[in-house]
N, C-alpha and C positions, 0 to 999 in steps of 0.2 A: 251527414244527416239526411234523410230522408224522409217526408212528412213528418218533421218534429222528432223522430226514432233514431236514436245515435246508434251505431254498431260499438258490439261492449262484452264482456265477459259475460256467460251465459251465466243465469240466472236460477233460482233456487226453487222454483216451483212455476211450473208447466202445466196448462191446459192443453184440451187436441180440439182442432175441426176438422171436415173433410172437403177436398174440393174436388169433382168430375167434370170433362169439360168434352162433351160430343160431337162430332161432325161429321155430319152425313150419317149418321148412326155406329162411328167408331168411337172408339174411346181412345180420346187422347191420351200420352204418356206426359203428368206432370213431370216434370224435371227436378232431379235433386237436390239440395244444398243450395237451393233459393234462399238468399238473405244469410249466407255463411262465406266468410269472410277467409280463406286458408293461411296459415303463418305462414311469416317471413321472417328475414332476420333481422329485423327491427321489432316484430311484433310477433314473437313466441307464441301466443296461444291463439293467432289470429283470434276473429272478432264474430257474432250473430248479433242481426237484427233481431228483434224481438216475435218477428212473425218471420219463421223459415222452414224446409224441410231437410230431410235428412235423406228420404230417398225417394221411388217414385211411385210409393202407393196412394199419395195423393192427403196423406196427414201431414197437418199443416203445425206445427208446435208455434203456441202462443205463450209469450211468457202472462202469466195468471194477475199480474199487478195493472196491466195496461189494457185499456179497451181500444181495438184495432177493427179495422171495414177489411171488406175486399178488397175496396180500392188502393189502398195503403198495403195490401198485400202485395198484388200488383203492381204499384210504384216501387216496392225492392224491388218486387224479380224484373222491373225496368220493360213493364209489358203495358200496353194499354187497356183501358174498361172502359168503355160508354157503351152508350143505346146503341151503336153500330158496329163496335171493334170489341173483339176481346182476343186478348193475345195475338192481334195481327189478323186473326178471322174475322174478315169483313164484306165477304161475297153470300153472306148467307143470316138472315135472320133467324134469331134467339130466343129461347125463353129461360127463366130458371127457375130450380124449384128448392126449397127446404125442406130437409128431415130433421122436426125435433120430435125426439123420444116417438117415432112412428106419427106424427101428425105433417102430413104432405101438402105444401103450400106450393102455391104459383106466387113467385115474387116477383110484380110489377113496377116498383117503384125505380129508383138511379143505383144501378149496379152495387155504383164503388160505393154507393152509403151502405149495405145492408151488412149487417154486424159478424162476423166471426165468432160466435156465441161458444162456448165449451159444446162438444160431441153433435154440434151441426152440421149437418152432410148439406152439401151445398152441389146443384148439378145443374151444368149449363149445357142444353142442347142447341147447338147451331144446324140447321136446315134441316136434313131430313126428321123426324119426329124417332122416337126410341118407344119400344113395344113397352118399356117395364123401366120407370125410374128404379136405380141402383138404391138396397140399403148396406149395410156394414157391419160387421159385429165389430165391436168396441175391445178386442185382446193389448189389453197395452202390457207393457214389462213389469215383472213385481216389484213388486216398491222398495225403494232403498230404506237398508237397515237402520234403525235409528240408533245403534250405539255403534259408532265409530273405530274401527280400530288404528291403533297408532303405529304407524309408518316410522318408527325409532330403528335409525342404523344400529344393524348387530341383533334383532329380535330374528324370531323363525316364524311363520304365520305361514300356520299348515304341519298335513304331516306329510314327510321325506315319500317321494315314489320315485326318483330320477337319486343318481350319481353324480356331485358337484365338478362342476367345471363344465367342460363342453365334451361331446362325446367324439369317439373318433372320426365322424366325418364334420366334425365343427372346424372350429377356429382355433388352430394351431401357429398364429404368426401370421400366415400369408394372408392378401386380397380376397374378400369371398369373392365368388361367383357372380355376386348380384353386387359389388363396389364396395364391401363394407373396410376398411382399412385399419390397422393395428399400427401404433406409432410407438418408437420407445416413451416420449416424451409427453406425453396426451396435454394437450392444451385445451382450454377450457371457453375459449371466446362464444362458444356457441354451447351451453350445458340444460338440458330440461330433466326432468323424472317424469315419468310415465309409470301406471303400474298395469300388473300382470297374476290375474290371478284363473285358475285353471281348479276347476272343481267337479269330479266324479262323483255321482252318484250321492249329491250330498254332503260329502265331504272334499275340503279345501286341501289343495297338497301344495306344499312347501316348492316353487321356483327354487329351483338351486342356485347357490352363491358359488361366484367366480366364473361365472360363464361371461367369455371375449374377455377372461384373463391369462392368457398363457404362461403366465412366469419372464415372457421377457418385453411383453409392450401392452398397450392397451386397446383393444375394438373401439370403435367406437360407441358403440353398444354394448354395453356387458351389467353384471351384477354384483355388487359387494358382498353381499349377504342372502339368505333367505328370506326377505320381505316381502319379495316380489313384485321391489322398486327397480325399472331398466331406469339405469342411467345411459343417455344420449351426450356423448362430448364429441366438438367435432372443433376443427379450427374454421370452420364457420360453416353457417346456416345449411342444413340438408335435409331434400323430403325423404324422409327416413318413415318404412311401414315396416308393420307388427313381423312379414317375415321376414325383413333382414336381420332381425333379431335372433329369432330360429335358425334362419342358416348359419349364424354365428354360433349358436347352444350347438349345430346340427342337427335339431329334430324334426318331422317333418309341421307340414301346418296347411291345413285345407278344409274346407268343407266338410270333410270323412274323416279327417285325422288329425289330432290334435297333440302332437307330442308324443305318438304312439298308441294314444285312445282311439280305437278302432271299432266296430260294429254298432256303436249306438246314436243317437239322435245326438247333432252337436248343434249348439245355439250360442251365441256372442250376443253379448250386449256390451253398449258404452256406455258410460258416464260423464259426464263433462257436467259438473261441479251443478248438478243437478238435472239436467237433460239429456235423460235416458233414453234410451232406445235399445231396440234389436237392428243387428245387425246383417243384410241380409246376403252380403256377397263372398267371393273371399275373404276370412280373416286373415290372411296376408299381406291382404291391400289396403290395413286400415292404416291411418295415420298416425304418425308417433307422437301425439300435440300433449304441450307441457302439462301435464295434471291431468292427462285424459287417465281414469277406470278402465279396463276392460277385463271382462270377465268372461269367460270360455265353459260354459256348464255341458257337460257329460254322461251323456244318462239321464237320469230322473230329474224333475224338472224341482228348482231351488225357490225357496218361498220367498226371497226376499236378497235382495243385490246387494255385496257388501260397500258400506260405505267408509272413510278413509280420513283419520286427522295426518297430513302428510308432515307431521313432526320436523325433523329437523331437514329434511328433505323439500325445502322450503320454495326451491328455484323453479 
């Protein structure tokens, strides 16, 4: 607990604020994944505080139920706010300012009280003065779909563009490259679902079934069917990302290419069971966390993030 705020499974509806923080007229880099908790093998889907980031543009996701300061923002990321300190900057006096909906305040009052309000740009300059408070365009991610589709082993969701199984430079048996291992006997002490969905131009294509199934053991990583549920089994706990997955199928996975989608605009977004975002590094390196969405758009840009009843896929 931290100021009253447990760390919990994220939550089902998300406001945004923004926080900049200046010194000497640079602009600090907020830090990612403040107030995000990563699994373990105790705790599969690790945990978010209610006020965290995802990476370091400086949007702060608040869950929309709870009314949360600065200050309390700062008490997760385990940093200090007073009239002297913020975040350790304490050799230079402060001012800050608010932007709601373009009205530009000086805010004088006690830091850690001033509210976290929905789409308030919040800017703290320490020492030297800044020629131009920052504002922001508000692009958030399109909104998840509100008919759900159902995640039932054995359905196909999507249409076929890939050959089932893995391709020849996948996973034929051996150790991938990046540790991934094939057991006769696959045990389960450690099992999530993850899903995977990859959509061109509009349209959703079908994840191939039986990928890190070779006929004689199982990946750790592989797929039953066409749903575009990865199953993660492992005899225990591993941080497992989106392309050890791929090097399993064998397809590649980057910035530029996504399974072989090549020349056009590629954008990821996650889900986690309500808290979306864009995704902005490699998708390679995202995480395999039990029930995380992620969606991979290709080309033209999609109206709206499919959202997922994970049926009998329940783990």
């Amino acid at each position: 607990m931290v100021d009253g705020f447990a760390c919990g499974a994220a939550g089902a509806n998300y406001t945004y604020a923004h926080l900049s923080i200046y010194r000497n007229g640079t602009l600090l880099s907020l830090p990612q994944n403040i107030g995000v908790v990563s699994p373990t093998a105790t705790s599969q889907r690790g945990c978010l505080y209610p006020a965290h980031t995802r990476d370091t543009s400086g949007k702060i996701h608040l869950d929309a139920g709870k009314t949360i300061t600065l200050g309390q923002f700062f008490d997760i990321w385990g940093q200090p706010l007073s009239s002297s300190s913020v975040a350790g900057v304490t050799d230079q006096p402060f001012k800050i300012y608010t932007n709601d909906g373009g009205t530009l305040t000086e805010y004088t009052g006690d830091p850690a009280a001033l509210p976290l309000l929905p789409h308030r740009e919040i800017t703290i300059v320490a020492g030297t003065a800044v020629s131009q408070i920052p504002t922001y365009s508000w692009k958030n991610p399109p909104p998840l779909s509100g008919s759900p589709i159902l995640l039932w082993q054995g359905n196909t969701i999507g249409t076929p563009a890939w050959a089932d199984g893995d391709t020849a430079s996948g996973g034929h048996g051996v150790t991938t490259s990046d540790g991934v291992t094939c057991d006769a006997g696959m045990s389960d002490n450690y099992h999530v679902h993850v899903h995977l969905a990859i959509i061109k131009d509009g349209v959703m294509r079908a994840v191939p079934e039986f990928i890190g199934l070779p006929g004689n053991c199982f990946y750790e990583t592989h797929t039953h069917d066409n749903t575009g549920v990865m199953h993660i089994e492992a005899l225990a706990y591993k941080d497992f990302k989106l392309g050890n997955f791929f090097t399993v199928w064998g397809q590649p996975l980057s910035k530029n290419n996504a399974a072989g989608f090549t020349g056009e605009p590629i954008k990821t977004y996650i889900n986690d069971n309500g808290d979306v975002w864009e995704y902005q590094g490699n998708p390679a390196d995202i995480d395999m966390i039990s029930h995380r969405s992620i969606t991979i758009q290709v080309g033209s840009d999609i109206s709206e993030i499919p959202s997922y009843n994970w049926g009998d896929n329940a783990q």
